[in-house]
N, C-alpha and C positions, 0 to 999 in steps of 0.2 A: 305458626303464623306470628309474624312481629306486628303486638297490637297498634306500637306506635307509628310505625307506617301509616298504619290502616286509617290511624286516625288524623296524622298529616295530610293522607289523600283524599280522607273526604272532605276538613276544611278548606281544602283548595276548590275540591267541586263545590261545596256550598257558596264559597267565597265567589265563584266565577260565577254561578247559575244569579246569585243575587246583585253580581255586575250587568250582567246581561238582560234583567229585571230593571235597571235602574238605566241602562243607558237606552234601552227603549223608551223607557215614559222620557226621557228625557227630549228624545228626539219628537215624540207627539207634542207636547207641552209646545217645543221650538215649532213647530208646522203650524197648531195653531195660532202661536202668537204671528208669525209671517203670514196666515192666509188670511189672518183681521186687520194688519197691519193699516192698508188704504182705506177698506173699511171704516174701521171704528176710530181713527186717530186723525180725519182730517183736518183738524182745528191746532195739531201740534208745530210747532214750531221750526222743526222739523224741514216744512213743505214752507218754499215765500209766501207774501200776504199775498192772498189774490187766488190761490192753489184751492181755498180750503172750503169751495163749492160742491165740491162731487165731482166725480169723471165718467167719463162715457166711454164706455165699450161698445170696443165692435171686435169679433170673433170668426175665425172661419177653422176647418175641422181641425187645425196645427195648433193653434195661437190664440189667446186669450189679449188682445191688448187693451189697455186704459190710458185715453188723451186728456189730458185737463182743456176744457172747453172755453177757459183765459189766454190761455198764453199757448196752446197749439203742442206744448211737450208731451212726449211719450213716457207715461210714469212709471208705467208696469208693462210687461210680457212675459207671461206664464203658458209656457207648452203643454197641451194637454195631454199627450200620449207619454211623459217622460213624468212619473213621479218622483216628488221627493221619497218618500218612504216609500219601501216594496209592499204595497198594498193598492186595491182597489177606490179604496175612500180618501187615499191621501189626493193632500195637493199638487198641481201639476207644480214641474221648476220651475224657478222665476230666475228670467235669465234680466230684465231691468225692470226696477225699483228701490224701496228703502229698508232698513230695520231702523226704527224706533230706540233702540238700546244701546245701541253701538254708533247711532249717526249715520250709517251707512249709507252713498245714495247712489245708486248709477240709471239715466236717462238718457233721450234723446231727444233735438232739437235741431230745427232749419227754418230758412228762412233767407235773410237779407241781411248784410250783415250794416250793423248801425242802426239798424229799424228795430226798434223794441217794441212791437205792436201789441198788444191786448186784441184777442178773439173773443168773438161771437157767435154762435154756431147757426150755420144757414140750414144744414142738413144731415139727420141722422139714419144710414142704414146699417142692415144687421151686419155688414162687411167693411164700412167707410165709414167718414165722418168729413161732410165739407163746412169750415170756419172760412169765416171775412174777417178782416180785420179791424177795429171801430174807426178808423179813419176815413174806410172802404179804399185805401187803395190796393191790400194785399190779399190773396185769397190764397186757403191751404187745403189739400184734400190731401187726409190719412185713406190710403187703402189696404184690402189684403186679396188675395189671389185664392180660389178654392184650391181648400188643398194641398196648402204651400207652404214652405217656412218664411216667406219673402215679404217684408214690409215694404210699402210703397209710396211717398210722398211726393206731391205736388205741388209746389209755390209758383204763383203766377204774381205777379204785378198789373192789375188792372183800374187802377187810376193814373191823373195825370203824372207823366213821367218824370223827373227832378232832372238837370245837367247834366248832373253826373250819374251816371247808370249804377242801380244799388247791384251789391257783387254776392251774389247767390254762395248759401252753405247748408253743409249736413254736419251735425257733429254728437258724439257720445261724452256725455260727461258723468266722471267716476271718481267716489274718493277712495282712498287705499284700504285696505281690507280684506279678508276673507270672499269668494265669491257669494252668493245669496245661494242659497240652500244646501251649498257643499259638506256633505258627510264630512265627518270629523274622526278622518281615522290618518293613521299614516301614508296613505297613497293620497289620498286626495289630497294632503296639504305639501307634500313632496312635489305635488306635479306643476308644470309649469304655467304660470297664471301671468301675464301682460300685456305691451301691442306690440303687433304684427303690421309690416309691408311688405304690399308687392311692389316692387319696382323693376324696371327695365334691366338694370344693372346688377339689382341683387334680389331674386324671387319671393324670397323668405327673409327681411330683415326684422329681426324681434327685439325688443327691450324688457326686461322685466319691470313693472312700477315702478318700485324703489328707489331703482335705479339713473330714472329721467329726471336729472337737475336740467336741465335747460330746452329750448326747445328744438325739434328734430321735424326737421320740412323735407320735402321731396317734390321738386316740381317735374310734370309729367302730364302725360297723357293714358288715360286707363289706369288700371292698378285695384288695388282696396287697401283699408285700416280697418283692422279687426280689434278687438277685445280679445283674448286666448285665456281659455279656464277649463281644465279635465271637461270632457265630454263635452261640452258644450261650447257657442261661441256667438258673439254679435258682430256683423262684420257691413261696412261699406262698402259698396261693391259699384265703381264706375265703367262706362262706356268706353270704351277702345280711345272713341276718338275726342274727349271728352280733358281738356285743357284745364290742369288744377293745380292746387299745392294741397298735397296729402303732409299734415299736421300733427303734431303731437305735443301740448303746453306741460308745463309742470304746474303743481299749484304757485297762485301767486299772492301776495299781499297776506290779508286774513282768511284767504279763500286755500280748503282743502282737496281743492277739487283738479283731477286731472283733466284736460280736455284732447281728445282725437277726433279728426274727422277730414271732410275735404272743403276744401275755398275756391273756387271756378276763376279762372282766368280767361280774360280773351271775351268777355263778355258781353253782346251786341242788347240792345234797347228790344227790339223785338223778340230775341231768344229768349228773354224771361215774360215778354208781358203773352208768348206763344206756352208761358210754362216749363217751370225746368224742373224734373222729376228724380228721386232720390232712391235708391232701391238697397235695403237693408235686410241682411242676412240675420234671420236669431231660430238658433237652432243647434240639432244634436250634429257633433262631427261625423258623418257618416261616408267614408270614403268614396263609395263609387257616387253619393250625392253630389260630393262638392266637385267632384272632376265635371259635372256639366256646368256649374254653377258657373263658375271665375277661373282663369287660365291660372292654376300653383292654388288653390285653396286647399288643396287638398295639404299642403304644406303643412298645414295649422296643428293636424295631429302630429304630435311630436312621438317618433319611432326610433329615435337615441341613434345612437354610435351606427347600429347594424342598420338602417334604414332599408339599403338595397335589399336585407333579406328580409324584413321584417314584412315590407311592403306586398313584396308575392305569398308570404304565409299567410297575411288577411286573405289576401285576395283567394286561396284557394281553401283556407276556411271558411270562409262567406261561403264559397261553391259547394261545398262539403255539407254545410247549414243547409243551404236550398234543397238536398237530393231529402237529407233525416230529419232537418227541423227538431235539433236539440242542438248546445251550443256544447254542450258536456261529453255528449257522443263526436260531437264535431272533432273536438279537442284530441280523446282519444283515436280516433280514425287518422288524424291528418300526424301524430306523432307517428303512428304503424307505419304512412309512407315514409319521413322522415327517417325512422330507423330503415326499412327499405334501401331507404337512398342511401345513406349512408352504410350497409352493411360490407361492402367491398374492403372497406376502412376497418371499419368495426373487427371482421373475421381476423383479421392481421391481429391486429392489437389483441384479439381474445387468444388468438392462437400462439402466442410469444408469450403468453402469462400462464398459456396450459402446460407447454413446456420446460418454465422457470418452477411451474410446483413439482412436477416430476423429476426434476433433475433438484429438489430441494435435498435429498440425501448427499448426493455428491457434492454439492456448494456445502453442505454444513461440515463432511470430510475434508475441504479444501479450507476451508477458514479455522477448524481447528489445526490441520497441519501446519499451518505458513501462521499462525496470528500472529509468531514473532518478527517476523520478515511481510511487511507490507507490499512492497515493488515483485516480490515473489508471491504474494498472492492475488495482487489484483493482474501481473502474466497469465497465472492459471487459471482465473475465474474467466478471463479473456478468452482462451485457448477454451477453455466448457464452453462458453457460451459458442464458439463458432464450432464446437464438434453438434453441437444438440442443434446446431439452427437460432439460436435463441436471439432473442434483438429487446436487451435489455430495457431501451425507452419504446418498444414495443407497443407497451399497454397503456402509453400518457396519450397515443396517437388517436383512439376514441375520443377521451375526454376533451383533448385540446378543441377536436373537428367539433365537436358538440357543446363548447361554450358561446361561440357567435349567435349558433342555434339559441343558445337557451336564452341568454342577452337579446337577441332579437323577437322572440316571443314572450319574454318577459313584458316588452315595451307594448307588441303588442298587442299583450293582454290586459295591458294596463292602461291603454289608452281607449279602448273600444269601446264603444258609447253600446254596440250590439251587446255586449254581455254584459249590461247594467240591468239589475233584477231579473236576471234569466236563471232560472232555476234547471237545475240537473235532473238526479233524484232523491227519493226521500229528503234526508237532512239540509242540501244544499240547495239553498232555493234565492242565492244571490255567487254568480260566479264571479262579481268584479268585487266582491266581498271575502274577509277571511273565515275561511269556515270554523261554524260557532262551537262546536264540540272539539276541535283538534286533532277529527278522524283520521283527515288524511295526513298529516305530518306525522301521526303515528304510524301509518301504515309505509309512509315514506320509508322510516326511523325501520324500523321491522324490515323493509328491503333492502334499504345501505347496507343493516347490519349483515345480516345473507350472503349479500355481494361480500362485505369484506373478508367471509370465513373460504370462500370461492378464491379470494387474489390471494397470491404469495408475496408472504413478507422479505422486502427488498433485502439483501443480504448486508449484515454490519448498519441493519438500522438500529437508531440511538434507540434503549430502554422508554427512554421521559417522550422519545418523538410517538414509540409505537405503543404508549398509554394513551397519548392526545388522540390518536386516529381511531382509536376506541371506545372513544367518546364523540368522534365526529356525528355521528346519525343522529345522539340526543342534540347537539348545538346546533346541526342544520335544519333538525324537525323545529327547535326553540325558534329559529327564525322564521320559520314557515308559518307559525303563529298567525303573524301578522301580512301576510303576502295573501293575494286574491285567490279565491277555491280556484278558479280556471288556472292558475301557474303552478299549484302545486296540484290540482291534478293530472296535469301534462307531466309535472316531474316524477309522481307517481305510474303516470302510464312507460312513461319513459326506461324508469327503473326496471319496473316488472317487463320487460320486455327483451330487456339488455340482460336480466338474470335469466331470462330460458334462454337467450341465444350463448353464453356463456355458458350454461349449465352442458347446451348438446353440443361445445367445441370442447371442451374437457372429455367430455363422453367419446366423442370421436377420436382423440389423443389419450384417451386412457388416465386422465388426471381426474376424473369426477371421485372415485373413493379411496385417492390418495389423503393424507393424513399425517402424513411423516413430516421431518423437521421441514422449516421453511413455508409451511402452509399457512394460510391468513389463521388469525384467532391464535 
């Protein structure tokens, strides 16, 4: 035994186990400090003068919201069924509010525009909350629907009317930063965080933050602006028939603040003092939810490049979930059809590489006969390969078929709000997390290698190329690392699957305890 090894490999596990000690409290300490944040800090500076009363919740079985009872704004909305940390005590997400430390602040506000009215609250239920405005010409009522993700406001105008009829809005206003409770790993801060339109013309028009120097209007009828951040979302969502300029400011002046939302056009004196009502999406991306929701909301989860296949692989994973009710078995199950489907493919390509190890003796007689003469050995290797059948890029024909595959489940696995804190078994008890011991990138690393003593090494490959490909299973397990348990146990089930169907097409061809030259390893 090399003691030094021994003693390399346990400072790594000591060094990791006390990472993983320290990035937990880390994350309780941050939950804490976010779940007192409205709480305990109302008097900061933070919140405008006038804010720093207390707020009133009203709740129903989805949503936790908090109105400030001045000014009629939405400060907070925390989902209950969706925690921050995978635990039962933690706090739900908070899809808008503040942090304290960083300035952060994202809310929501409507109303009239030019009327900056100070409320007064006429009426508190455990689901609503009706404000008048101290003038009494304005009235607002925050609702929520049992049950629902769907916030609901109502501004009426009921005193006397002015000339000019005030022009009715809904709007989110956000400063740049980090989303409010987003794990702090490399998926989450990779994934796409901006706003979103629907419009007539283009379903899904997105901008990142950062990126909106100026302002971006859309006049129209129906549509939404959303908020977009991994798993979650706040979105606007208007009426078909419903006359607007969907909006998007940048910050201006001394102000850091982005603003989206909608501005009503077309707007008659009685249609507002009749109430004009606001309906706000804050909630987890849940595909077959938002397909009832808003016509394209479903847009909002971003499914990369492969979208067309990404889109039926939720869909027949979800169905998969409903029969077992585990997301982990889900996973494995729907890759078994997958290889299924693909094996017409598959058998080709295995069967053109069972024939390249066996005919490995005669390509190594043909390469040392001709090595002087190049144009005369690659004739003859030509002439082998069509006497044996052989189809040299035979065996790239799997992998190719199966990288859209893996690209589109990558996406979406990484987008799925369902396999956030869904545990498998034992160890794995978050699959849109990377698993915390490294089991399965090892068990990866352990199958590639396998496979590769199974494939035959291509004839006249470079020395330096077939040391690199030797190492391949440690660098793709190294990046597994950090990729969600659900993607590298798919690539796992994957693997082991493709190695016994390989294993019984060699067996079938007579190449399973072949060994002679040209053999992988």
């Amino acid at each position: 035994m090399n003691w030094r090894y021994l003693y390399i490999g346990s400072v790594v596990v000591l060094s990791y186990v006390l990472f993983l000690a320290w990035n937990a409290e880390k994350e309780i300490k941050q939950e804490f400090a976010e779940a007192s944040s409205i709480e305990q800090n109302k008097n900061e500076e933070l919140l405008p003068a006038g804010e720093d009363v207390g707020f009133v919740e009203i709740q129903n079985e989805k949503l936790i919201v908090q109105v400030s009872p001045n000014s009629g704004k939405v400060w907070q909305a925390r989902l209950k069924e969706h925690t921050y940390l995978n635990n039962q005590d933690s706090q739900g997400v908070r899809l808008f509010g503040f942090d304290l430390v960083s300035g952060f602040k994202f809310y929501l506000n409507s109303g009239f525009v030019s009327e900056d009215q100070g409320f007064k609250v006429l009426e508190v239920l455990p689901s609503s909350i009706k404000l008048v405005s101290l003038d009494g010409n304005i009235s607002k009522t925050i609702s929520l629907k049992d049950n629902d993700y769907e916030l609901f406001i109502e501004d009426r105008w009921i005193g006397e009317m002015p000339v000019d009829v005030p022009t009715p809005y809904v709007a989110m206003y956000r400063t740049d930063g980090r989303p409010l409770d987003s794990r702090d790993n490399f998926f989450e801060n990779s994934s796409y965080t901006g706003v979103a339109f629907n419009t007539p013309e283009e379903p899904y028009a997105n901008f990142r933050l950062r990126n909106i120097d100026e302002r971006i209007e859309y006049f129209q009828r129906g549509g939404w602006v959303a908020f977009i951040q991994k798993y979650f979302m706040a979105a606007i969502l208007t009426p078909s028939d419903r006359a607007q300029t969907l909006v998007v400011f940048p910050p201006s002046g001394n102000s850091a603040t982005y603003v989206m939302g909608s501005i009503l056009r077309e707007v008659k004196s009685n249609q507002i003092s009749s109430g004009v009502t606001h309906r706000v999406f804050l909630g987890p991306k849940v595909r077959s939810d938002l397909l009832t929701r808003a016509q394209d909301l479903e847009l909002t989860i971003d499914m990369g490049w492969f979208w067309f296949l990404a889109q039926p692989l939720m869909m027949l994973l979800s169905m998969i979930n409903s029969l077992v009710g585990n997301w982990g078995v889900s996973i494995i199950l729907l890759t078994f059809v997958i290889k299924l489907l693909l094996w017409p493919v598959s058998a080709k390509g295995f069967s053109s590489m069972a024939k390249m190890r066996t005919a490995g003796p005669k390509l190594k007689e043909i390469q040392e006969r001709y090595k002087d003469d190049r144009a005369k050995l690659g004739t003859e290797m030509m002439a082998l390969y069509k006497k044996e059948g052989i189809n040299p890029a035979g065996g790239c024909f799997p992998l190719l078929l199966q990288m859209p595959v893996f690209i589109a489940f990558f996406f979406c696995l990484r987008e799925s709000v369902e396999l956030r804190h869904e545990s498998f078994f034992f160890w794995i008890n978050d699959l849109s997390a990377p698993d915390p011991f490294f089991i399965l990138p090892v068990i990866f690393a352990a199958l590639m290698y396998l496979t590769q003593q199974l494939n035959p090494q291509p004839p006249g490959m470079d020395p330096t190329q077939a040391q690199i490909m030797k190492f391949m299973p440690v660098m793709i397990a190294v990046i597994f690392i950090i990729m969600p348990a659900g993607l590298v146990l798919y690539s796992v089930a994957n693997s082991a699957i493709s190695l016994v169907q390989q294993r019984a097409m060699y067996k079938k061809y007579g190449a399973s305890d072949f060994s002679g030259p040209g053999a992988g390893g």
